[in-house]
C-alpha positions as CSV (number, residue, x, y, z in Angstrom):
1,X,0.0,0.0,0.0
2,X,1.2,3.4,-0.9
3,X,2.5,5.2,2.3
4,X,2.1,9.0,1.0
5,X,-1.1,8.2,0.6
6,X,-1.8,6.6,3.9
7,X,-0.6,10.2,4.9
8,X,-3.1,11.7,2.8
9,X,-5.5,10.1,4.1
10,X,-4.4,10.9,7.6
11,X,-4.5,14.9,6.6
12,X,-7.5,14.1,5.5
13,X,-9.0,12.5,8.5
14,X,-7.2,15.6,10.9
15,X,-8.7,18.3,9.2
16,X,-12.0,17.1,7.3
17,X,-11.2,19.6,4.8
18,X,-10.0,19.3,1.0
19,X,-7.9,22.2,0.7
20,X,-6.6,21.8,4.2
21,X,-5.2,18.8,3.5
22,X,-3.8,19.7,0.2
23,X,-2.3,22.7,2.2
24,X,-0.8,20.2,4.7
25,X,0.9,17.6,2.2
26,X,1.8,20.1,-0.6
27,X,-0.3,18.6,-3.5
28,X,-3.2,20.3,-5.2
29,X,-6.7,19.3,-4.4
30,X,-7.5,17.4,-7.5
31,X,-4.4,15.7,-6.7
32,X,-5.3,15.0,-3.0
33,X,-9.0,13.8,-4.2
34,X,-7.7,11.7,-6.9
35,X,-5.3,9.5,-4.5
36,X,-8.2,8.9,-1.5
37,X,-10.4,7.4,-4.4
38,X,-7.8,5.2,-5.5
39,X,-7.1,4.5,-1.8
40,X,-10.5,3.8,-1.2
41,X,-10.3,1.5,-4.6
42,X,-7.8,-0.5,-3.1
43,X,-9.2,-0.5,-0.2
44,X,-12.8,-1.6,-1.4
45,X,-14.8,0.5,0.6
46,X,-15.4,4.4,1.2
47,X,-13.7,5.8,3.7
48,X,-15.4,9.3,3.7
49,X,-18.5,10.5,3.2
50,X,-18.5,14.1,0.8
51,X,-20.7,16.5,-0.9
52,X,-19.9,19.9,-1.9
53,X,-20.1,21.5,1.9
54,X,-18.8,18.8,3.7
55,X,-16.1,15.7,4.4
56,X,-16.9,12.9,6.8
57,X,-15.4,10.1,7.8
58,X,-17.2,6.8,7.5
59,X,-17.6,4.1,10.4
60,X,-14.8,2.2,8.0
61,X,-13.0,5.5,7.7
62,X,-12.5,5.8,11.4
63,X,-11.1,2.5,11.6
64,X,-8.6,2.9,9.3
65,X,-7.2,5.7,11.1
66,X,-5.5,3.1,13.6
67,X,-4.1,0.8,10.4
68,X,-2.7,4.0,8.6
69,X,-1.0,5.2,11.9
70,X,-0.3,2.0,12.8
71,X,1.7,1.0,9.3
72,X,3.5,4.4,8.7
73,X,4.7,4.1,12.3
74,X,6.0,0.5,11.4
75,X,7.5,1.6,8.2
76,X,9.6,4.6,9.6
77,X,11.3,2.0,12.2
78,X,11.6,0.1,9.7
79,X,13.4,2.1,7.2
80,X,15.7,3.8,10.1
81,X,16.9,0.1,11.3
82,X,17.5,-1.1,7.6
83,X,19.5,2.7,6.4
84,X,21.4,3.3,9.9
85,X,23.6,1.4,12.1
86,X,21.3,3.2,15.1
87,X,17.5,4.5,15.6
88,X,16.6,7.7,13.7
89,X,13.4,9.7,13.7
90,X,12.1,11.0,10.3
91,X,8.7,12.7,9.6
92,X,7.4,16.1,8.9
93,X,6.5,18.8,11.5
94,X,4.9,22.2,10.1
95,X,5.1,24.9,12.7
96,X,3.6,27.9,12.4
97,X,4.7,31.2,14.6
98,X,5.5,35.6,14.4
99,X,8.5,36.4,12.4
100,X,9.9,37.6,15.6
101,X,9.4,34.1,17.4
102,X,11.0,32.7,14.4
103,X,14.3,34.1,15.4
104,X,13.8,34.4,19.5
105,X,12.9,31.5,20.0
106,X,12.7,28.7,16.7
107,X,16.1,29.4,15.5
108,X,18.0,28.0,18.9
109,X,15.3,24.8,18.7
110,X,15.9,24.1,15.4
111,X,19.8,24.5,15.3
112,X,20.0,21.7,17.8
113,X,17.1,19.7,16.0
114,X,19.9,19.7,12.5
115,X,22.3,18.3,15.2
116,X,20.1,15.7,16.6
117,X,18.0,14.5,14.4
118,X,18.8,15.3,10.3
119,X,16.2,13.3,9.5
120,X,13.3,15.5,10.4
121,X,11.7,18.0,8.2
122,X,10.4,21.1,9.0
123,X,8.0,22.6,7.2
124,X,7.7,26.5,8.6
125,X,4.7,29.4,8.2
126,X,4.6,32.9,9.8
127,X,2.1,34.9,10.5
128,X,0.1,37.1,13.0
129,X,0.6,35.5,16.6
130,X,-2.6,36.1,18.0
131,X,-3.9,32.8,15.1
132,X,-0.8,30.6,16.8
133,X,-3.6,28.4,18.4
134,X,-6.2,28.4,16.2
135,X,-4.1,27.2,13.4
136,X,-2.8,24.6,15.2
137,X,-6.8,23.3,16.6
138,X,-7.8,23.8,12.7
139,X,-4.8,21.7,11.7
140,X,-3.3,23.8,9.6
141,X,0.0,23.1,11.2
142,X,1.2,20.2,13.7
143,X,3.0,23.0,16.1
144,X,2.5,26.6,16.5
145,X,4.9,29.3,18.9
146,X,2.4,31.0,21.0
147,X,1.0,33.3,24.3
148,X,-0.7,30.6,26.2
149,X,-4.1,32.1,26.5
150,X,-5.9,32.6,30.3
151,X,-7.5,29.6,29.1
152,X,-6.0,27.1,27.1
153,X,-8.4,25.1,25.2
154,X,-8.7,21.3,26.1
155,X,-7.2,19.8,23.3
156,X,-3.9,21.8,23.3
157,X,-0.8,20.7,25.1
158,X,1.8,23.8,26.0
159,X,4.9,23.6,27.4
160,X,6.4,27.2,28.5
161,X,9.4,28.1,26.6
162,X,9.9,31.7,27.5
163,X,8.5,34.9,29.0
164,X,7.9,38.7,27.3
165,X,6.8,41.8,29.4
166,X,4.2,43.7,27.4
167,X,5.3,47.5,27.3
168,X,3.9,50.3,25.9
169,X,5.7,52.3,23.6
170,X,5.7,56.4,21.9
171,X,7.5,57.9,18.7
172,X,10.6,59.5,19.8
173,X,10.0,61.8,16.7
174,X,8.7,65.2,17.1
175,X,4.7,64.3,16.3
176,X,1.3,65.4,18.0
177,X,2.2,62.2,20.3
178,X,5.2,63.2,21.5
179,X,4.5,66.6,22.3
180,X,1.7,65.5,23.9
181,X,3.5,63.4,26.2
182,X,6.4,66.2,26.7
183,X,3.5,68.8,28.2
184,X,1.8,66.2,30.6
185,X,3.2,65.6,34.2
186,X,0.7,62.9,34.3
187,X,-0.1,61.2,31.2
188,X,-3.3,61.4,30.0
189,X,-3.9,58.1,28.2
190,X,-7.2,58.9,27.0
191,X,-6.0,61.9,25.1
192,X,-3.6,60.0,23.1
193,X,-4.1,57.3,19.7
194,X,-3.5,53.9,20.0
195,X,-2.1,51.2,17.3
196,X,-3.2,48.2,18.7
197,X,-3.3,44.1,17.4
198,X,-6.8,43.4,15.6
199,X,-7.1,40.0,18.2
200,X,-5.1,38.0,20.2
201,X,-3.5,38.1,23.8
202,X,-2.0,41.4,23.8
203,X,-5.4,43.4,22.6
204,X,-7.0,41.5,25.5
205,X,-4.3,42.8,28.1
206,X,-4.6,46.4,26.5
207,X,-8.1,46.4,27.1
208,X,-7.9,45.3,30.6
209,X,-5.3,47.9,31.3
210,X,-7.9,50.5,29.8
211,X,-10.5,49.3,32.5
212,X,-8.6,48.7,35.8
213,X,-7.5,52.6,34.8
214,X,-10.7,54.2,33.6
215,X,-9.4,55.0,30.2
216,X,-10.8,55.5,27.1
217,X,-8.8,54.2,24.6
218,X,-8.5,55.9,21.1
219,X,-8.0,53.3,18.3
220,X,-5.8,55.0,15.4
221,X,-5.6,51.5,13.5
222,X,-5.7,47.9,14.1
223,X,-2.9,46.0,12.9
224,X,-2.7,42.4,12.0
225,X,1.0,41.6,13.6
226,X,3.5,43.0,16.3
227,X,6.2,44.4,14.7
228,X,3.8,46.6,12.0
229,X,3.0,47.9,15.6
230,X,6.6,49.3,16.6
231,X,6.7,50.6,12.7
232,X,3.9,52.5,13.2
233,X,4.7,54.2,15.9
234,X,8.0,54.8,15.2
235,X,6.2,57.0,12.8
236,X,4.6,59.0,15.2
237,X,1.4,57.0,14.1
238,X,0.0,56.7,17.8
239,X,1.5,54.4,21.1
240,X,1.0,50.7,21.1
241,X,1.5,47.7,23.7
242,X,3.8,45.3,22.1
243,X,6.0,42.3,23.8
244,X,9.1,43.2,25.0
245,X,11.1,40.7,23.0
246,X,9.5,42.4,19.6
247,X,10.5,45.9,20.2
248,X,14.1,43.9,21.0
249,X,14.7,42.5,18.1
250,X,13.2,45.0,15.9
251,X,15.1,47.4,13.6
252,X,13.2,50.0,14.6
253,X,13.7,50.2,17.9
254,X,15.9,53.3,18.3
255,X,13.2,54.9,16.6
256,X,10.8,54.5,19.5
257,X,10.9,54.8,23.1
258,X,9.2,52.9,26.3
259,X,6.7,54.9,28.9
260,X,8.0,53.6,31.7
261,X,5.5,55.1,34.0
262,X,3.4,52.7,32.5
263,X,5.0,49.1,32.5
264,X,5.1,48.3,35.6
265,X,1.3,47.6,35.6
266,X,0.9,46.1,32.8
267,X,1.0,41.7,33.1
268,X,3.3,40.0,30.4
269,X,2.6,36.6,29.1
270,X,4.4,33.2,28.6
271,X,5.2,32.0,25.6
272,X,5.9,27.9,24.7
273,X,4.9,25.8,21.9
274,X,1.5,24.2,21.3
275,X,0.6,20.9,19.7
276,X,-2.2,18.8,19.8
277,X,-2.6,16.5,22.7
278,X,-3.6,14.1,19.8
279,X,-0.5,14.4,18.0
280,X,2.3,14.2,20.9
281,X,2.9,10.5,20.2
282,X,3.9,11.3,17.1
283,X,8.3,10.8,17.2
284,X,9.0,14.1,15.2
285,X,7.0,16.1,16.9
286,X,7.9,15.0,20.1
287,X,11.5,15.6,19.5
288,X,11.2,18.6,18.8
289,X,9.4,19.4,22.2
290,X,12.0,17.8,24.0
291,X,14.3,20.1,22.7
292,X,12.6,23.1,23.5
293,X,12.1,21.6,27.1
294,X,15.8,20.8,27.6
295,X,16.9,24.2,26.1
296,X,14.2,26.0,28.6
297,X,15.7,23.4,31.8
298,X,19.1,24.7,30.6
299,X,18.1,28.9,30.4
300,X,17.0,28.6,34.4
């Protein structure tokens, strides 16, 4: 039986979605389609049920979720004892995380995953952080970088692999904010414009922080990711609260300065990876979260 399509079938049966799974495996849909019905030939029964709105998997489907797992699982053993004198992992991991947590945090992972395990391939998105989660519970990727929310949704595991401060941060060039800020003793919060993230873990703090001090926030522009944040402000755009590690590791952080006055009360967030609890057995994965675990052990 044809293994890539066993794992067709598998990003199939994860996401319940056509174009999903095409996504996840790299092929067109047409291509995708065509390979589940000549599974399902050789097979000699369907294994999903589909119309034009929706994908199901049959009571036989379901079944063959375990045989699929099951043989691939068999077949990578198999093919690490016959090619290597010792035990190596191989598989696929997509991970999905900000540009900024790409270099903070990914980069140290994967430089000892190259030394650990060649074998493994990583297949790597970015985007907005504040989707980290979701894309991993839509299964758009295996593992995502993420702010572990107040509350983390059952099916995600999370293990920590850092920590950012969320500060807020002014232009530094001479702009209506600025001057604004040089001719208050006090600032007065609601008199300025705010850039602040369209969703995610840091609008939720901001608008927290606007409650517990009575402020009425005004929204300049909602931005889709962090470090369009720092870039507009730098251009005297409004103030923003951003993660610490962002404004760090941006270019354009000489360009913008931190209200202290204001950090101090303002709660940070921990960042780790997240995966889901269904997928932890899988080898590749799983090494890769022992590295991050190790490397975090070894940082404290």
């Amino acid at each position: 039986m044809d293994h890539k399509r066993l794992n067709y079938f598998l990003a199939l049966a994860k996401t319940l979605h056509f174009a999903r799974a095409s996504e996840l495996c790299h092929i067109s849909a047409p291509t995708l389609s065509r390979n589940i019905k000549q599974l399902e030939d050789e097979v000699g029964v369907a294994l999903f049920s589909r119309d034009n709105r929706s994908v199901k998997l049959t009571r036989e489907g379901e079944s063959f979720i375990d045989y699929a797992q099951a043989t691939l699982a068999s077949w990578h053993r198999f093919k690490a004892n016959m090619q290597e004198p010792q035990q190596h992992i191989y598989g696929n991991v997509s991970i999905y995380c900000s540009v900024t947590a790409s270099y903070s945090f990914l980069h140290q992972i994967l430089e000892q995953l190259r030394l650990q395990h060649q074998h493994i391939e990583i297949t790597l998105n970015t985007g907005d952080p504040a989707l980290a989660i979701n894309r991993v519970l839509d299964g758009h990727e295996a593992m995502a970088i993420a702010a572990k929310p107040a509350k983390l949704p059952p099916q995600i595991a999370f293990t920590s692999i850092g920590y950012s401060p969320l500060v807020l941060i002014a232009p530094k060039i001479a702009c209506a904010i600025s001057d604004k800020l040089l001719e208050q003793t006090a600032i007065d919060w609601s008199s300025l414009e705010f850039i602040v993230a369209e969703q995610g873990l840091s609008r939720q703090r901001l608008e927290q922080w606007w409650r517990k001090k009575h402020i009425h926030g005004k929204i300049y522009a909602q931005v889709a990711g962090h470090e369009a944040m720092v870039s507009m402000v730098s251009l005297g755009l409004g103030v923003a609260m951003v993660p610490k590690i962002v404004l760090d590791n941006s270019p354009l952080q000489d360009k913008v300065q931190i209200i202290s006055d204001a950090e101090q009360s303002i709660a940070g967030f921990e960042i780790g990876l997240a995966v889901l609890n269904k997928e932890r057995h899988d080898p590749a994965l799983n090494a890769i979260w022992s590295i991050a675990q190790s490397l975090t052990q070894q940082a404290i």
